[in-house]
C-alpha positions in Angstrom: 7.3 9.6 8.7 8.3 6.1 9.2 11.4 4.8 7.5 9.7 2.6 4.7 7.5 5.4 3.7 10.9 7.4 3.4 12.5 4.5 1.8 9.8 4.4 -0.9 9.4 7.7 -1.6 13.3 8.3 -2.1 12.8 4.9 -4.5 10.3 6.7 -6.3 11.8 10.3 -6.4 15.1 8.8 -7.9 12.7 6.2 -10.5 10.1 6.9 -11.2 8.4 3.4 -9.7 6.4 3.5 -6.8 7.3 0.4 -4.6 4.6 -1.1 -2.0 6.0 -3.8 -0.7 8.7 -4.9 1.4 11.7 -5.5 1.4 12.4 -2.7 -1.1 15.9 -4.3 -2.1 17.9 -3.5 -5.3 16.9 -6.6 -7.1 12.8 -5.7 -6.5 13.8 -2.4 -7.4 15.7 -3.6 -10.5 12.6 -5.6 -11.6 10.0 -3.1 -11.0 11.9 -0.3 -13.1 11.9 -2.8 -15.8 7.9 -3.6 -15.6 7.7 -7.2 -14.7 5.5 -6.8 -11.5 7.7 -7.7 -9.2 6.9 -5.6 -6.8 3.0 -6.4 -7.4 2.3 -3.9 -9.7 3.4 -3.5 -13.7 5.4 -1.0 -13.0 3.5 1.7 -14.5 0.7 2.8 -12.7 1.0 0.6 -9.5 -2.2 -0.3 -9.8 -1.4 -4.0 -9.9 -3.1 -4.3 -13.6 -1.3 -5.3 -16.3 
């Protein structure tokens, strides 16, 4: 498994928020578990729609 899909899995596990784009840093992280769509999703679904 490459390291960013390790990365974003332990992100998720540890979440709840499924992150898809890089760089997965803490303030991308902060933002998507608040639901803003930073990370290009709404931090729901991930599907991008808000």
């Amino acid at each position: 498994m490459p390291p960013g899909a390790a990365l974003a899995n332990a992100i998720y596990r540890a979440t709840g928020t499924r992150l898809y784009e890089l760089p997965m840093n803490p303030e991308r992280i902060f933002w998507a578990t608040r639901g803003n769509g930073a990370n290009g999703s709404n931090g729901a679904n991930g599907s991008g729609e808000a």
